[in-house]
C-alpha angles and dihedrals in degrees: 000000000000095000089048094060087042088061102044094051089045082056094046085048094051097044092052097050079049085055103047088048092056088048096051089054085058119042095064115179105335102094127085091257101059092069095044084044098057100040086052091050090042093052088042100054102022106024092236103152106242092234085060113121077237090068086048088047099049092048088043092050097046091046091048085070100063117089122264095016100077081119104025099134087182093090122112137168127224115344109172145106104277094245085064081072088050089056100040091049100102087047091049094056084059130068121272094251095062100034080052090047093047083041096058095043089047088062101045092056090041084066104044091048096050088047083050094051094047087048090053095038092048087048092056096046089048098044086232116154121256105276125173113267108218092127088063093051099043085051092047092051091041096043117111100225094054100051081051100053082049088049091047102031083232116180094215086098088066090059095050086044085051099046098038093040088054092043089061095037098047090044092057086054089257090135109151091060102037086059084044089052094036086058094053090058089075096097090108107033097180084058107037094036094092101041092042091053090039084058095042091056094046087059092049098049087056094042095239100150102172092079101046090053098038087054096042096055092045089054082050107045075042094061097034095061097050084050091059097047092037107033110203099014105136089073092045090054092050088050089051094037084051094042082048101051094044092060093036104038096197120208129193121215087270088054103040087046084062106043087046086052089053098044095050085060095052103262103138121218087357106243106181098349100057084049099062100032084058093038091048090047081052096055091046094059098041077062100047086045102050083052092051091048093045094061100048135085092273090228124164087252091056098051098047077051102057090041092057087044096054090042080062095058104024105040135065144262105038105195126169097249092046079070093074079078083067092066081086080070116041100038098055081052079064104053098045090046092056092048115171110305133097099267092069088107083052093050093049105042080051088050096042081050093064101042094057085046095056099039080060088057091048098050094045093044087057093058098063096020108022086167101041090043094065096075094066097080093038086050092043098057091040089058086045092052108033095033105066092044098046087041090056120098105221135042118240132211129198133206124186135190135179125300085000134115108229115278101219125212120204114198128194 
């Protein structure tokens, strides 16, 4: 029996490398890898720095070929912090086809490790037993934003990765490397700012000061070395992060709540209004969010929870694929949900259920409102994560000491 499901995972296996490899043939260069592909492999063989207009130029003229796309403005080159490159280097020396292929199984297991860890991590804070956690990974691999980030080689899943992978390892007192793996979420700084720093205040507040050093002297010998290989960078990443914003004009939910609004009213592309009324929905979040906060354990978890979910609605830009970051929230919904008892296969086929359901909604939803649409799964997570708390009757405290799980205090 055992060699039998040995075999059949070491065919899945196989037929799954087969595919992403079929995939990578075909995708060419519209995907979020290919620029910063071809600035690290530039800068590798030629010595061209990845933030050059030759960069721009090589990634606009290859694009340019593809059907459909002969006008597209919407094109840019690297984009990315320079120790990106640093990172990216042993996929540049290969073709595009197998650093594409490597890429792709890289972020799939990016995002069923991060659901495991959240499983595990969840499971410590709530004193739950060990269960298998077959629910976390069927949401992970269902979920929408996942199967975006695989259609688009997004790097988003490596910050969840990141954020969930430090959140396990810093809860099971591994702290040197949990800072050493928080500092490497850092890929996409715009995405990973708020749950870093959610994490980073969880580890002061608890006075637990080798993570923190041992994070923040990764991030620095990080930064040093690209330094060293990309003099300057730094600038050049902030004129490419501007140039991008101003074609792109990212929004986060607080801000598309606010253009849609406008819009609704007649308002046309929004202006002012549009400002406050986002700026005002925002507000209103951040504030949902620190009650909920505020009434529950305190625990590290909840607090890497409330700080994705107010990059969300806080920080630009909100893509679709950023969302797989909202996983930290909603499987560890699922675990608690299922508890202990014997209806936890009940709990999660009506959670998987769901999920399916409403990545329906969201696929139909894009077809006829592909901005709009981009608010379900931020909303979603906020009522999974502010509901429960705010809905409790009573408020909780936790006090943790070392080498001890929180002793929780309900009070009346």
């Amino acid at each position: 029996m055992k060699w039998a499901g040995a075999l059949l995972l070491a065919l899945a296996v196989g037929v799954d490398v087969l595919a992403c490899a079929a995939y990578a043939t075909t995708i060419g260069a519209t995907n979020d890898l290919f620029p910063r592909w071809v600035g690290t492999r530039l800068w590798l063989q030629y010595g061209v720095s990845p933030y050059s207009p030759l960069v721009d130029q090589g990634v606009q003229a290859v694009v340019a070929d593809l059907p459909g796309r002969e006008e597209d403005p919407f094109v840019f080159g690297f984009v990315y912090p320079a120790y990106v490159a640093l990172l990216l280097a042993p996929l540049a020396l290969l073709p595009f086809w197998a650093a594409a292929t490597l890429w792709l199984l890289l972020l799939q297991a990016c995002c069923l490790g991060g659901a495991l860890a959240c499983w595990r991590a969840t499971e410590a804070e709530a004193s739950l037993p060990a269960a298998r956690p077959w629910p976390a990974l069927a949401l992970a691999t269902l979920f929408p934003a996942t199967v975006i980030n695989l259609i688009f080689l997004q790097f988003s899943a490596l910050v969840f990765a990141a954020a969930a992978g430090a959140w396990l390892l810093l809860r099971r007192r591994r702290e040197v490397l949990g800072g050493v793996v928080l500092a490497l979420g850092v890929v996409k700084p715009a995405l990973a700012i708020l749950p870093v720093l959610a994490l980073v205040a969880g580890e002061v507040r608890r006075r637990r000061w080798r993570a923190l050093a041992s994070g923040g002297v990764a991030a620095l010998a990080l930064t040093a070395v690209s330094l060293v290989a990309l003099p300057g960078w730094p600038v050049a990443f902030w004129r490419s992060t501007v140039n991008y914003a101003q074609g792109a004009n990212p929004v986060s939910a607080g801000s598309l709540v606010g253009l849609t609004v406008t819009q609704a009213l007649g308002g046309g592309d929004g202006g002012a209004t549009a400002a406050v009324i986002g700026a005002a929905v925002a507000l209103a979040a951040g504030g949902i969010i620190v009650g909920a906060w505020c009434r529950s354990q305190r625990t590290l978890g909840a607090a890497l929870q409330a700080g994705t979910l107010a990059g969300a609605w806080f920080v630009p830009p909100l893509y679709e694929w950023n969302n797989v970051l909202l996983l930290v929230v909603l499987v560890p919904v699922l675990r608690r949900a299922m508890g202990a008892g014997q209806r936890a296969t009940r709990v999660a086929i009506v959670a998987l259920a769901s999920v399916v359901i409403a990545g329906s909604v969201t696929a139909w939803g894009y077809v006829r409102w592909p901005s709009e649409t981009r608010l379900l799964w931020p909303t979603l997570a906020l009522a999974s994560y502010c509901v429960p708390r705010w809905a409790a009757r009573g408020t909780y405290s936790v006090t943790e000491r070392s080498g001890e799980l929180p002793s929780i205090a309900t009070e009346a």
